[in-house]
N, CA, C and O atoms as a GROMACS GRO file, in nm:
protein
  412
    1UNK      N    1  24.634  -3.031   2.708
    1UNK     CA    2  24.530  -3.085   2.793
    1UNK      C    3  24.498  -2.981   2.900
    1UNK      O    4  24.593  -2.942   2.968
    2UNK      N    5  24.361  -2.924   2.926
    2UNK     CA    6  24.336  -2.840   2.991
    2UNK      C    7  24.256  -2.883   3.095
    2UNK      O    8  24.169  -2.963   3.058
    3UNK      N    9  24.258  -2.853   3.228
    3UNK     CA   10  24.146  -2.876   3.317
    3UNK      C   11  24.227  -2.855   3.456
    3UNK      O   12  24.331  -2.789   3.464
    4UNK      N   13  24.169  -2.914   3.554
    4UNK     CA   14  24.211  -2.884   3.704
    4UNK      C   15  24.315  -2.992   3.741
    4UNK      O   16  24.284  -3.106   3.707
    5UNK      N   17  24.430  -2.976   3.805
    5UNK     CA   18  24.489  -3.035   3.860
    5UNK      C   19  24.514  -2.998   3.987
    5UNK      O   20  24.502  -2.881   4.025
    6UNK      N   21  24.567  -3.136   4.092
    6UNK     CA   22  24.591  -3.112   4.230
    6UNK      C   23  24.741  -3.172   4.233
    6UNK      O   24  24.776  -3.265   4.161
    7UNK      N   25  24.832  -3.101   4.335
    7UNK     CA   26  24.997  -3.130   4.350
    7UNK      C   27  25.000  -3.258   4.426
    7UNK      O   28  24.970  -3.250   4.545
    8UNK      N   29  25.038  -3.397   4.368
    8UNK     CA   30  25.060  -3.456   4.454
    8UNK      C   31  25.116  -3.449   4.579
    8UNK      O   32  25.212  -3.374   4.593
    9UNK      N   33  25.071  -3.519   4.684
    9UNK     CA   34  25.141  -3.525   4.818
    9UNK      C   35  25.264  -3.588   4.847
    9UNK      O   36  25.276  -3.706   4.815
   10UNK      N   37  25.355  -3.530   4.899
   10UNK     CA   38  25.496  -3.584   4.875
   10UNK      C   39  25.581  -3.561   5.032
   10UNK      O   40  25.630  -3.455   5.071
   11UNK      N   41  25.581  -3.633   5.072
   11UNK     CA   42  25.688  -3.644   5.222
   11UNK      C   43  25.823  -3.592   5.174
   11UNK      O   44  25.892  -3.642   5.086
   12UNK      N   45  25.851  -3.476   5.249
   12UNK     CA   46  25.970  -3.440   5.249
   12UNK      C   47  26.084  -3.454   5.408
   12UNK      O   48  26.027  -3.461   5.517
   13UNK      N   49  26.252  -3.457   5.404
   13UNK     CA   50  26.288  -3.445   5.482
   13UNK      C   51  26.306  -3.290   5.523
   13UNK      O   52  26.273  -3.233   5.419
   14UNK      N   53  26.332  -3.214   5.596
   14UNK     CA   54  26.348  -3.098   5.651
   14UNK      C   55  26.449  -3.066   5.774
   14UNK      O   56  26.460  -3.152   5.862
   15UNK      N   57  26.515  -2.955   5.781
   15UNK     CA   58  26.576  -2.920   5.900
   15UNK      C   59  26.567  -2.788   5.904
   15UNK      O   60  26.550  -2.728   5.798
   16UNK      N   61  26.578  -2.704   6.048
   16UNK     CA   62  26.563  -2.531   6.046
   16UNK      C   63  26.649  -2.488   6.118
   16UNK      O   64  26.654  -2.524   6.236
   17UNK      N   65  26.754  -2.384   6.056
   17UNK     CA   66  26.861  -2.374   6.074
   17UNK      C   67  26.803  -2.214   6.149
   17UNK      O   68  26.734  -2.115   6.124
   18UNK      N   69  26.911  -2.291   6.284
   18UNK     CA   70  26.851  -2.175   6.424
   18UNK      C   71  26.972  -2.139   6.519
   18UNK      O   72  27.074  -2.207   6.536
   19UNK      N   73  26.936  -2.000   6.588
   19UNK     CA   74  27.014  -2.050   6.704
   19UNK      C   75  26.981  -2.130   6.775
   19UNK      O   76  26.869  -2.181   6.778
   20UNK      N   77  27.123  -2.168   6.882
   20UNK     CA   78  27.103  -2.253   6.946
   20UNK      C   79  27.109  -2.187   7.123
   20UNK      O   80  27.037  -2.219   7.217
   21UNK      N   81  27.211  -2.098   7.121
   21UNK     CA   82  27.285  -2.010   7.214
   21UNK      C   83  27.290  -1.875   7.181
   21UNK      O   84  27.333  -1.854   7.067
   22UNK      N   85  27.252  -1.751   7.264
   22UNK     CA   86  27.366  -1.639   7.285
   22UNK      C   87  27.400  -1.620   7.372
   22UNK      O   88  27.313  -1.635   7.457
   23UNK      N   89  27.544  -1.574   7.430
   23UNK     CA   90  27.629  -1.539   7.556
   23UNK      C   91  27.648  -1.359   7.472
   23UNK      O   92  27.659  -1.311   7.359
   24UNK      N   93  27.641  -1.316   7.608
   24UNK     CA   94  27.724  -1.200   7.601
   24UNK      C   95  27.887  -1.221   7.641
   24UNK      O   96  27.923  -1.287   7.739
   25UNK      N   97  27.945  -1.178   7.583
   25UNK     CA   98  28.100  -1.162   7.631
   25UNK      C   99  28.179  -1.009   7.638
   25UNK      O  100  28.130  -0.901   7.603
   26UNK      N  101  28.285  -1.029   7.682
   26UNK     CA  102  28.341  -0.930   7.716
   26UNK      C  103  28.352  -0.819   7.603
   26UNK      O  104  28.320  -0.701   7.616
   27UNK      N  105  28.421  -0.899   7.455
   27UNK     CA  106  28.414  -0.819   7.319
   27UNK      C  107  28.299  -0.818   7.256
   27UNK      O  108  28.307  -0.778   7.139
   28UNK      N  109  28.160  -0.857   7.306
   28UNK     CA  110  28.067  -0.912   7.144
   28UNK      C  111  28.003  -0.985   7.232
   28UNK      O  112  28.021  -1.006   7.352
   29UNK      N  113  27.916  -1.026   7.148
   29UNK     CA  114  27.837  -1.180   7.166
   29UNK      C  115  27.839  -1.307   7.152
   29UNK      O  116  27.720  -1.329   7.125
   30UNK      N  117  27.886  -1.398   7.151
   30UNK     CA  118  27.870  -1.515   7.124
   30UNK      C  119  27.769  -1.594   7.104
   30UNK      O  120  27.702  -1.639   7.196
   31UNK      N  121  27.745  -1.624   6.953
   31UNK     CA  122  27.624  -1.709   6.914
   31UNK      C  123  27.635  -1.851   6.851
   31UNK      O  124  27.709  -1.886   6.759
   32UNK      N  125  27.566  -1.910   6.904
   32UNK     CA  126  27.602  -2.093   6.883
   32UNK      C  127  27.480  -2.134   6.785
   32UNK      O  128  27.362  -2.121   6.820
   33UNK      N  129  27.518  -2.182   6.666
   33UNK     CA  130  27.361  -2.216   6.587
   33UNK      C  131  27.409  -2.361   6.552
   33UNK      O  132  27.520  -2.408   6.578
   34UNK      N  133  27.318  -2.416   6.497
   34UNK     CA  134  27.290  -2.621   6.477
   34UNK      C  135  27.358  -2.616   6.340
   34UNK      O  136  27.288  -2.643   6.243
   35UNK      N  137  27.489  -2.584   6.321
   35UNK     CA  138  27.595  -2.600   6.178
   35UNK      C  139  27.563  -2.761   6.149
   35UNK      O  140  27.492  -2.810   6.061
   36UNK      N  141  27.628  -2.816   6.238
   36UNK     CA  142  27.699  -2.955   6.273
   36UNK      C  143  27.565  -3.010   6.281
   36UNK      O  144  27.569  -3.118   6.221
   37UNK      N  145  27.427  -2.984   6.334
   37UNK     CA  146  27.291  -3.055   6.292
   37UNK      C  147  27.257  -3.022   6.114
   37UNK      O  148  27.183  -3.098   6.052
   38UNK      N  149  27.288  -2.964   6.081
   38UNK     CA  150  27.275  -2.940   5.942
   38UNK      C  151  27.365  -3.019   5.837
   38UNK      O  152  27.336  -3.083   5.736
   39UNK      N  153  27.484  -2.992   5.897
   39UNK     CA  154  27.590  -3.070   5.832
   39UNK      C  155  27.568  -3.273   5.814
   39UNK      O  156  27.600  -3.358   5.731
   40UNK      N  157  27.498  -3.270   5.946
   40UNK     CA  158  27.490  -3.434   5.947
   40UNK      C  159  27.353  -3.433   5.857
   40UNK      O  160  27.336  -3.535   5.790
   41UNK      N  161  27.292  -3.371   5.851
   41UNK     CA  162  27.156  -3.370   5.797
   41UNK      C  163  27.157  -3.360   5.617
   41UNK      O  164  27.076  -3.407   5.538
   42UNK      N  165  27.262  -3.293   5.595
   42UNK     CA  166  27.301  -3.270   5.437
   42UNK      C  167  27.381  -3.371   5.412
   42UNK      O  168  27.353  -3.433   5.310
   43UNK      N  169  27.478  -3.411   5.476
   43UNK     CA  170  27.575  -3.494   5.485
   43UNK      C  171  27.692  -3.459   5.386
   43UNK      O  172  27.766  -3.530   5.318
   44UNK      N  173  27.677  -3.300   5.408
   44UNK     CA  174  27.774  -3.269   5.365
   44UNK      C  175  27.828  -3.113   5.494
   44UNK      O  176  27.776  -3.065   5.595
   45UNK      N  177  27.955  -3.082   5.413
   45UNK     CA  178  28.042  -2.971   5.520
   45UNK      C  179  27.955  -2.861   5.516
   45UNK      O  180  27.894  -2.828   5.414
   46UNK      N  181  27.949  -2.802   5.625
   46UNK     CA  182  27.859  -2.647   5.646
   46UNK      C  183  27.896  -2.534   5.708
   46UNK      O  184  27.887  -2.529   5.831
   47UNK      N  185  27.928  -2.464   5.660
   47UNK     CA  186  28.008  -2.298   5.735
   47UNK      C  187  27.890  -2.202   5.698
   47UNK      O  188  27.847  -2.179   5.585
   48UNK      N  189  27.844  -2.146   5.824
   48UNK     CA  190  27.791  -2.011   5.830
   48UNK      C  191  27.856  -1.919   5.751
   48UNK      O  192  27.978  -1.923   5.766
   49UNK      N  193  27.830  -1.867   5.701
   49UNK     CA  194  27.895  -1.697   5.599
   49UNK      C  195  27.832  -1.598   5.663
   49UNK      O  196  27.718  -1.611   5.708
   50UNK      N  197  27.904  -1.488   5.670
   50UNK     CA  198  27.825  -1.313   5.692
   50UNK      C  199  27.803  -1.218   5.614
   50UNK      O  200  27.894  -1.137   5.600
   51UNK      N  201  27.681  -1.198   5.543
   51UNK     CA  202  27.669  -1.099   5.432
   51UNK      C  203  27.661  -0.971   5.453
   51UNK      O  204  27.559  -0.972   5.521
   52UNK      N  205  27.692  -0.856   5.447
   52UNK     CA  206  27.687  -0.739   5.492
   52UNK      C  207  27.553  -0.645   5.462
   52UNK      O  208  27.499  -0.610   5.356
   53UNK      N  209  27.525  -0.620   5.592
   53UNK     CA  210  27.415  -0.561   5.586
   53UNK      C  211  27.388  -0.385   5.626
   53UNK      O  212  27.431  -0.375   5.741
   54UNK      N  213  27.357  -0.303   5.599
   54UNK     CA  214  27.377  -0.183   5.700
   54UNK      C  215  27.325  -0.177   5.785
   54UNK      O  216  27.211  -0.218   5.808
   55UNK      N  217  27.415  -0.110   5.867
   55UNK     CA  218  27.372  -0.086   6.038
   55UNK      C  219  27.387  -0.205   6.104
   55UNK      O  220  27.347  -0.200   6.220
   56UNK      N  221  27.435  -0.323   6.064
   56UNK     CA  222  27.457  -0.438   6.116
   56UNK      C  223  27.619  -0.449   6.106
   56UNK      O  224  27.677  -0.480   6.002
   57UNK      N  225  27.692  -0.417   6.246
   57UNK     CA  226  27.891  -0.461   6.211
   57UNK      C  227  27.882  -0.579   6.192
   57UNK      O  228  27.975  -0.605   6.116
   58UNK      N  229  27.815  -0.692   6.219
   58UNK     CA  230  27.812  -0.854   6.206
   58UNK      C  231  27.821  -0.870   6.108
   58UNK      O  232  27.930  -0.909   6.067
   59UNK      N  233  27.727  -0.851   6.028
   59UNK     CA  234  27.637  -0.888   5.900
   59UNK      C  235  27.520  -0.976   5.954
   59UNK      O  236  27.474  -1.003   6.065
   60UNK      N  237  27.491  -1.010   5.815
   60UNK     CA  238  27.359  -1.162   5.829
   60UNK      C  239  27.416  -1.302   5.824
   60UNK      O  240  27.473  -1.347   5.724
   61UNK      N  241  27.400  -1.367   5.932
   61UNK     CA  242  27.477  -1.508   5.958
   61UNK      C  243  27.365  -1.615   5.825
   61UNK      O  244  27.243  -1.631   5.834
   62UNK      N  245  27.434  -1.657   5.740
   62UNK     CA  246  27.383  -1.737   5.610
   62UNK      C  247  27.486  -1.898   5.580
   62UNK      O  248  27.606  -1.928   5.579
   63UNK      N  249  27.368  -1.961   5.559
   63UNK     CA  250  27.461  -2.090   5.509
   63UNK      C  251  27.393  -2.108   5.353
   63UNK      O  252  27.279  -2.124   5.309
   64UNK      N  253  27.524  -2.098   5.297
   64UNK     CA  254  27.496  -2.082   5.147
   64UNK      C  255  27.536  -2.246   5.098
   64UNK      O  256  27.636  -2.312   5.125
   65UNK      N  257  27.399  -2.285   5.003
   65UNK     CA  258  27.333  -2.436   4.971
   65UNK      C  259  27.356  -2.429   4.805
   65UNK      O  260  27.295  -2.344   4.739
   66UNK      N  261  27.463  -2.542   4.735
   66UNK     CA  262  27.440  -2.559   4.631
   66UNK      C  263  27.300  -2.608   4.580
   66UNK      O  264  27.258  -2.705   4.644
   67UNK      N  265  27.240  -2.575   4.508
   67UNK     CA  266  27.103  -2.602   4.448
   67UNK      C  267  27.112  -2.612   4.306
   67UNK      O  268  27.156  -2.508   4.256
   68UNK      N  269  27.083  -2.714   4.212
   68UNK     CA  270  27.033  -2.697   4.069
   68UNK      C  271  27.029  -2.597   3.978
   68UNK      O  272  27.045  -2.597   3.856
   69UNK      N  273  27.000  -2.497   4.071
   69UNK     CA  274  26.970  -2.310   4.010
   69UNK      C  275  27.072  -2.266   4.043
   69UNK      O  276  27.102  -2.152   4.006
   70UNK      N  277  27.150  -2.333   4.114
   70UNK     CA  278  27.288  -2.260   4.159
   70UNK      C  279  27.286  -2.199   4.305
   70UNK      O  280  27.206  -2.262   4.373
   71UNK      N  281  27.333  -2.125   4.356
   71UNK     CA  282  27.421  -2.084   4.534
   71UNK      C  283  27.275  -2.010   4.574
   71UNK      O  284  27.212  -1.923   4.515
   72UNK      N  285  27.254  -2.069   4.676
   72UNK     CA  286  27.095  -1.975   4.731
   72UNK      C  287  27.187  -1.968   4.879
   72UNK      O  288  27.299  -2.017   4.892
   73UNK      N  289  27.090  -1.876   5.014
   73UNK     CA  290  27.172  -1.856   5.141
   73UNK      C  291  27.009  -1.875   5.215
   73UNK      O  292  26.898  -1.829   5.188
   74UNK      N  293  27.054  -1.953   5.305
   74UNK     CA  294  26.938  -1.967   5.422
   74UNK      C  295  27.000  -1.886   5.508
   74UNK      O  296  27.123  -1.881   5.511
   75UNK      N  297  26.948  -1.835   5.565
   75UNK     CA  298  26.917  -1.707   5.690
   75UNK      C  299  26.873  -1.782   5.788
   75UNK      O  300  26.798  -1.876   5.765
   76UNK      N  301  26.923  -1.744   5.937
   76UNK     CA  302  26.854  -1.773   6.062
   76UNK      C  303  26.684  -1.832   6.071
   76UNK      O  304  26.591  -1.757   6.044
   77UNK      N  305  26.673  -1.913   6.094
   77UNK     CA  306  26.491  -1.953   6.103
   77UNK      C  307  26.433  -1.988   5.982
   77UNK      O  308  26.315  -2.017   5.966
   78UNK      N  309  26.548  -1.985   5.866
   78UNK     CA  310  26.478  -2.048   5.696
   78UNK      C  311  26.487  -2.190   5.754
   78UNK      O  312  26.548  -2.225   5.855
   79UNK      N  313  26.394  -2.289   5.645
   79UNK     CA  314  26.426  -2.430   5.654
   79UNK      C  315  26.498  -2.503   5.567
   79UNK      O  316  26.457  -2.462   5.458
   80UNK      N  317  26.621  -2.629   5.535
   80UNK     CA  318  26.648  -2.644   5.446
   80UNK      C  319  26.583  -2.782   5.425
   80UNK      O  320  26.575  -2.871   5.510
   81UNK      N  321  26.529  -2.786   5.278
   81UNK     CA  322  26.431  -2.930   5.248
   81UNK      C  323  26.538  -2.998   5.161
   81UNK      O  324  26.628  -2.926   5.118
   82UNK      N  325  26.539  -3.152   5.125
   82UNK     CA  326  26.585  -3.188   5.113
   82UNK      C  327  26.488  -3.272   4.991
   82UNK      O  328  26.389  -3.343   5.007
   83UNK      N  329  26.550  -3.236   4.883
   83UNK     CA  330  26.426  -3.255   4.728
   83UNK      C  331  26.445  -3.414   4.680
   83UNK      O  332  26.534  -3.498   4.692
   84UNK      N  333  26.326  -3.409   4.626
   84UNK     CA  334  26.286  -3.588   4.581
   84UNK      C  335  26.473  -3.666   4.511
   84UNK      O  336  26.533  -3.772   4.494
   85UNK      N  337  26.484  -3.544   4.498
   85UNK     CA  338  26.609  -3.632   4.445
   85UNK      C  339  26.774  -3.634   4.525
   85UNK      O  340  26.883  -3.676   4.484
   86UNK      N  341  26.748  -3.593   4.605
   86UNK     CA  342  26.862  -3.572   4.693
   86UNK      C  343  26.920  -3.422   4.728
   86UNK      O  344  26.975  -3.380   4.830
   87UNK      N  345  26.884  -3.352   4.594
   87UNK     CA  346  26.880  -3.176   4.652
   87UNK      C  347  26.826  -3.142   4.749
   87UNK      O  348  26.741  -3.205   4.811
   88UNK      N  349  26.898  -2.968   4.788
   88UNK     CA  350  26.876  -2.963   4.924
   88UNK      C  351  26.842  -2.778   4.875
   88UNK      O  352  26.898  -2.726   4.779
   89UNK      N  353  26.730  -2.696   4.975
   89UNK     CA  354  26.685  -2.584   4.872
   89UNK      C  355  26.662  -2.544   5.020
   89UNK      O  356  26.599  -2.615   5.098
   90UNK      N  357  26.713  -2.434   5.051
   90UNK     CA  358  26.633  -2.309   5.172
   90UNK      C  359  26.478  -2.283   5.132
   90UNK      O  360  26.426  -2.303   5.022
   91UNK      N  361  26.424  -2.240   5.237
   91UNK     CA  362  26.269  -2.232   5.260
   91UNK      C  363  26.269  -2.155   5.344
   91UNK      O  364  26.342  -2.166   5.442
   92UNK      N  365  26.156  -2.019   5.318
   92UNK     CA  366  26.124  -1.909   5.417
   92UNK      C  367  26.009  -1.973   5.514
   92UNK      O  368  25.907  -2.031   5.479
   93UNK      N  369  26.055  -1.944   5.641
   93UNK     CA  370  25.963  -2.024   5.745
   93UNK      C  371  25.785  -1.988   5.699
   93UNK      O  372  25.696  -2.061   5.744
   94UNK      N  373  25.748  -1.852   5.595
   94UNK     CA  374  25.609  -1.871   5.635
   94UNK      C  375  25.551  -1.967   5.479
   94UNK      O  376  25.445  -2.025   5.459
   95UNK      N  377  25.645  -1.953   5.410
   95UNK     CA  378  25.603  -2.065   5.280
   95UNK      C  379  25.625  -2.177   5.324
   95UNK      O  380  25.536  -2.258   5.295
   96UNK      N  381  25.761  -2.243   5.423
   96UNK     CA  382  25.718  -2.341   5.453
   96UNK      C  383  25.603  -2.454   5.519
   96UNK      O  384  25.560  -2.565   5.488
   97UNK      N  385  25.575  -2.324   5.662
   97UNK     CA  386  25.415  -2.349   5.716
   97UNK      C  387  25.295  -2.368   5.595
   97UNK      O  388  25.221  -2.466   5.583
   98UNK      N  389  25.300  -2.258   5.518
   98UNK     CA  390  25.185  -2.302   5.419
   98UNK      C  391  25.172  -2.398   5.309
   98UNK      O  392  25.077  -2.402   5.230
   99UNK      N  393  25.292  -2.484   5.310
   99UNK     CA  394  25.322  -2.583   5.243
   99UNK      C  395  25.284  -2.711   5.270
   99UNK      O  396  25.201  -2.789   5.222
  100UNK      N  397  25.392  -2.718   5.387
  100UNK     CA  398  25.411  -2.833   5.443
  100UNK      C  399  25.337  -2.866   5.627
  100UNK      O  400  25.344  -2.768   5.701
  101UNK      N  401  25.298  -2.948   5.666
  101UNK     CA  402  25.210  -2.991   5.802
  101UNK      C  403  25.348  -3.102   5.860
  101UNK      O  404  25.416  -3.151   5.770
  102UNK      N  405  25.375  -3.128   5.968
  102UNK     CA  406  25.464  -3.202   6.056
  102UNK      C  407  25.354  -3.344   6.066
  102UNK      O  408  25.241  -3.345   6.115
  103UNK      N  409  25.436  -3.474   5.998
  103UNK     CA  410  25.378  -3.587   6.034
  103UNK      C  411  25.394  -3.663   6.135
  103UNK      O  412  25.326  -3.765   6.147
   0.00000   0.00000   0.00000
């Protein structure tokens, strides 16, 4: 069957995994991000990971999301959506804007 189709409209839940805090400290920095808003939001356990990056001693602060397709990592300022069926999938903040509108 050939012709034009349009994507149904579909309400999704969402959360955007951010900082929350930085302190400077004596060794480093101290950075506080919304784990524990994510965690209640998945309703499941959530640990930041650090992937190594160059020129970065930190790494990239990532919370890595079982998904259908298997282990994806949201990055600082990605969003994680939460799919028609209870899956949960990272989202790059500018696909999400062009996706989705705040109801």
């Amino acid at each position: 069957m050939a012709g034009k189709f349009r994507k149904k409209p579909v309400v999704i839940e969402a959360i955007q995994f951010r900082e929350l805090s930085r302190t400077q400290r004596k060794h480093g920095v101290s950075i506080e991000r919304n784990e524990s808003e994510i965690a209640e939001f998945m309703g499941l356990p959530v640990r930041t990971s650090f992937l190594p990056v160059d020129g970065n001693p930190y790494g990239r602060a990532v919370i890595k999301i079982e998904t259908p397709e298997g282990v994806m990592c949201a990055d600082v300022g990605d969003w994680i959506i939460k799919g028609l069926k209870g899956e949960f999938y990272p989202c790059k903040p500018d696909i999400f804007f062009d996706s989705y509108e705040k109801m």
